[in-house]
N, C-alpha and C positions, 0 to 999 in steps of 0.2 A: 390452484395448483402452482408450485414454485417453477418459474422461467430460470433460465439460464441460458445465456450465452455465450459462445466458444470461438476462438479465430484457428480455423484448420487451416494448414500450407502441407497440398500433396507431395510424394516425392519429385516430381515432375515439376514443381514450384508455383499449383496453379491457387490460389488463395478462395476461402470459402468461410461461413459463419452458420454454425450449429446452435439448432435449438434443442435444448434438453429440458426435461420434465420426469416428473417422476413413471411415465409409463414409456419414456424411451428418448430416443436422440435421432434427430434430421436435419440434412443440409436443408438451409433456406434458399430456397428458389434464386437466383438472379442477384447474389449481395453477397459481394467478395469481401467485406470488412465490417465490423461493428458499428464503426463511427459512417458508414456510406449508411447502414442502415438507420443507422439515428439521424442522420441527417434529413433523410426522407420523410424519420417520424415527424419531426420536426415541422418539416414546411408541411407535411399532409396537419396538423394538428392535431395530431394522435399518439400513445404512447407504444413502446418496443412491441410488448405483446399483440397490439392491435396491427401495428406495420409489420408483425411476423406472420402476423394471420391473412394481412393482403398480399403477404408476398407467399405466403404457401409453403410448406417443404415438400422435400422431394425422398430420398435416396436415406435408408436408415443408416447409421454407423456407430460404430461401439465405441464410445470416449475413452473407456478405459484401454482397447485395444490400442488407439491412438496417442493413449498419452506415450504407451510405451514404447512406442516407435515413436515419438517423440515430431508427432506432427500434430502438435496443438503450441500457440504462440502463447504467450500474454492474453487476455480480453481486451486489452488495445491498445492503439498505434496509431502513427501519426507519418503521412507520406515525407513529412517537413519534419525530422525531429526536434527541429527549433522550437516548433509548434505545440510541444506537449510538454507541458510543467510539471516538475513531480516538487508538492511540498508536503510539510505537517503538522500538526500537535503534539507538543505533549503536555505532562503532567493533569492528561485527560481522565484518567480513568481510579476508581475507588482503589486506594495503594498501590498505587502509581508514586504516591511521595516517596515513598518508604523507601526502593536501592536508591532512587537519586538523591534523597536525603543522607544516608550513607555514603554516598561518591564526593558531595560536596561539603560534609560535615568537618573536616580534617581542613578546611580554606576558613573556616570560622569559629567565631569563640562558640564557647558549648553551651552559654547559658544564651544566645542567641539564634533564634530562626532565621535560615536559610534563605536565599533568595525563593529557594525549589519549594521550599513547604510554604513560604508566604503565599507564593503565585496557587500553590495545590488547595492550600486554604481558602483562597479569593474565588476559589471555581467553583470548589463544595457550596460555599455560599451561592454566586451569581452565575453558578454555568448553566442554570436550567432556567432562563428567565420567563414569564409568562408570556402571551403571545399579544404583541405589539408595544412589549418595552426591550431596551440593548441589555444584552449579558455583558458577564465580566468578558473580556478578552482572555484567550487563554497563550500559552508560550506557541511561539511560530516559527518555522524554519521553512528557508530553503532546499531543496532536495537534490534537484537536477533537471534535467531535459530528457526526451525521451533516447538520448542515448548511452543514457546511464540506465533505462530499465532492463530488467529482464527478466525473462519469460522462466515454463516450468522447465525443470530439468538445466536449465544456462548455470554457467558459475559466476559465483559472486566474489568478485574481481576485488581485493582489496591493493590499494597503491603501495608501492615499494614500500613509503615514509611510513607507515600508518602502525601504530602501536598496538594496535587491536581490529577482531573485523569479528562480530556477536550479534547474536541476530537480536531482532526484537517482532515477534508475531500479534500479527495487529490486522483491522480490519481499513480497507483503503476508498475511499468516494472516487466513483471515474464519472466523469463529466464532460461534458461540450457547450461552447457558447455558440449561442444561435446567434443569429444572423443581425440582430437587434442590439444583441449584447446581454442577452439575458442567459446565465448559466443553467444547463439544464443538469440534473444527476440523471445519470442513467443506469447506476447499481452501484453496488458494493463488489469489490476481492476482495478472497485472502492476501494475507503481504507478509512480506519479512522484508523491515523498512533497517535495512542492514549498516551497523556503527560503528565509531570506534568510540568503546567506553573508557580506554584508558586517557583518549585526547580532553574527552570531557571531562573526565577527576579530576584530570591537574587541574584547573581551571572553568570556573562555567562560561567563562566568557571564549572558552576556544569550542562552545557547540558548535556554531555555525562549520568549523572547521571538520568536524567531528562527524557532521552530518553529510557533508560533500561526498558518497559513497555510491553505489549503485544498491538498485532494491528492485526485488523481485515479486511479480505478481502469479497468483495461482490459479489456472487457464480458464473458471467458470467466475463470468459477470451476473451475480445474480439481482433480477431484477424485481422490479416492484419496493413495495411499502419492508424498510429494512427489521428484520427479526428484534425487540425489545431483550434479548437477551442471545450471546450466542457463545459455548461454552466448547474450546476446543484444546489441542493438548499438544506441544511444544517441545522434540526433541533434538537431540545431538546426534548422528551418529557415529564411531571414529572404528573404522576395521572392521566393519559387519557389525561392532557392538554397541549398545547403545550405554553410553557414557553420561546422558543427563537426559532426564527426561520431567516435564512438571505442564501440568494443565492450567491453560489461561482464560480469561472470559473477558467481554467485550458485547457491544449493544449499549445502549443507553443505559437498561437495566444497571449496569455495571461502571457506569462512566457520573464523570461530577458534572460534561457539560452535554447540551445537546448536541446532537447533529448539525441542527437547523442554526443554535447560536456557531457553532463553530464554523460552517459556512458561512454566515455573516459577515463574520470577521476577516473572511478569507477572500470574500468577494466583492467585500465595501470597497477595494480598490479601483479603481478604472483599469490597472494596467492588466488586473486578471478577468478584464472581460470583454477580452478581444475577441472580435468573432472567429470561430471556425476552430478556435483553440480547443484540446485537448490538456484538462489540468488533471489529476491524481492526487489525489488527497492525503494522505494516512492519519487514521483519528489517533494516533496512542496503543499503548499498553502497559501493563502492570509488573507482566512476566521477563523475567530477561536472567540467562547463565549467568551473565558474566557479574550481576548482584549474590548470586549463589556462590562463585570462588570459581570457576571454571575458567581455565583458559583454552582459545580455542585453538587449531592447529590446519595447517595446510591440508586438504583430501577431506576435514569432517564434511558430513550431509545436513546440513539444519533439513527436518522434517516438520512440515505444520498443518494439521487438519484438523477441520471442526465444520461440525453439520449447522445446516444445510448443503454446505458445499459436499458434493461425494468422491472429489479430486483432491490428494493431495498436494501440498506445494512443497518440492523438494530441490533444493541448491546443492551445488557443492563449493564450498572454500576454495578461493585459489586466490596466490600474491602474483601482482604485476613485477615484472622487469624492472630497476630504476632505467626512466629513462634520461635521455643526454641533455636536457632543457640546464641550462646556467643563467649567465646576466645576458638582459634583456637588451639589445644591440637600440643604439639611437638612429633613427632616419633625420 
């Protein structure tokens, strides 16, 4: 039976962690946070589902009523928002080449492949490598910390400067490094790992810049061995109407590299496996408006759902203020 996990914050501000299943939803007994729970799992030597089942639930509650009153957070958080890293993949997933090849096709002659379709090609090839030899590496970015994430229903805050702000619906690794240093996964979210694709056209070398954005996760951690294929569908919507709408897939079934290699690569570091840390992952996707011609607009709603998960993940667009930051003063 599929697990999921939920982080509730009552109106009164007292914080709680739901188990859901397909025959209903229950606060877990005595575990105000995900990561307090995995924590526990952790040193008992057991996984989520079995540290769910020692800590017992209690008290039923209706997810969906809660989503709507808007007391369900992110699946998780960090008391330290220093302490939670949000990074990613891309040109992960089966055409996934194909708009970033168009984005950056016009920086290159024609009769030449792309940096984007070489690296897409090197993955098709070496992203699923057998077990105890290294896959290709695939593209990486930085993300943010965790106060750049944001939860269901938060807006996704695009900066004064920014030329564009388009989601991309993808599936995201949440994790914790135990105490040893060894990374644990503790599920998959939904995500909308939100960009600006105009910063990256011009240029592929202004990703990094491109990706610096806030991104939002969608409230159920679903846990266990992740679905081999998960097919879910990707809209816009601007004034009650929906103005773009196109179905995505994700899962290994659908991707060039594995999971397992792309954590590899992510966690061959020392510096991302510090203990106690909270990192976020996003593997990629395929789907994305703003390769279709869409431009987006202040107030749209990026909507994104796909089962297993039975919670939508809905943002609303918003631009930041410029703020007053100039030249940087010498001490």
């Amino acid at each position: 039976m599929t697990l999921r996990l939920l982080q509730h914050r009552s109106a009164n501000g007292i914080r709680s962690v739901i188990a859901a299943t397909d025959d209903g939803a229950a606060f877990v007994i005595g575990v105000e946070t995900v990561r307090a729970l995995a924590t526990r799992a952790i040193a008992a030597g057991v996984d989520l589902a079995a540290m769910v089942a020692t800590c017992g639930t209690g008290a039923a509650v209706d997810i969906v009523a809660a989503l709507v009153a808007g007391e369900l957070l992110a699946p998780i958080d960090h008391d330290d928002p220093a302490h939670l890293l949000m990074t990613g993949t891309g040109l992960t997933h089966l055409g996934s080449a194909e708009g970033r090849d168009q984005m950056h096709r016009a920086a290159a002659a024609a009769a030449t492949q792309t940096d984007s379709m070489r690296m897409f090609l090197e993955g098709v090839e070496g992203g699923k490598p057998a077990p105890g030899e290294t896959g290709q590496q695939p593209e990486w970015f930085f993300k943010g910390d965790g106060t750049t994430l944001v939860g269901p229903g938060g807006d996704l805050t695009s900066p004064a400067f920014a030329q564009d702000g388009s989601e991309e619906p993808e599936l995201a690794g949440i994790y914790l490094i135990g105490p040893d240093g060894t990374p644990f996964r503790l599920g998959l979210a939904l995500a909308n790992e939100f960009s600006d694709h105009v910063t990256e056209r011009h240029n592929y070398l202004w990703l990094a810049h491109s990706k610096l954005r806030p991104a939002a996760l969608g409230p159920e951690l679903l846990v266990g061995p992740p679905p081999a294929s998960v097919s879910g569908t990707s809209r816009i919507v601007r004034d009650g109407a929906v103005v773009w709408e196109k179905p995505f897939l994700s899962g290994e079934a659908n991707m060039s590299h594995s999971i397992a290699n792309l954590e590899a690569h992510h966690f061959k570091y020392p510096l991302f496996r510090r203990p106690g840390d909270v990192h976020v992952h996003f593997f990629g996707t395929a789907t994305l408006s703003f390769a279709d011609g869409v431009r987006t607009q202040v107030g749209d709603v990026f909507e994104i759902e796909a089962p297993p998960f039975t919670l939508p993940l809905r943002n609303r667009l918003a631009v930041a203020e410029a703020d007053a930051s100039g030249a940087v003063p010498i001490l």
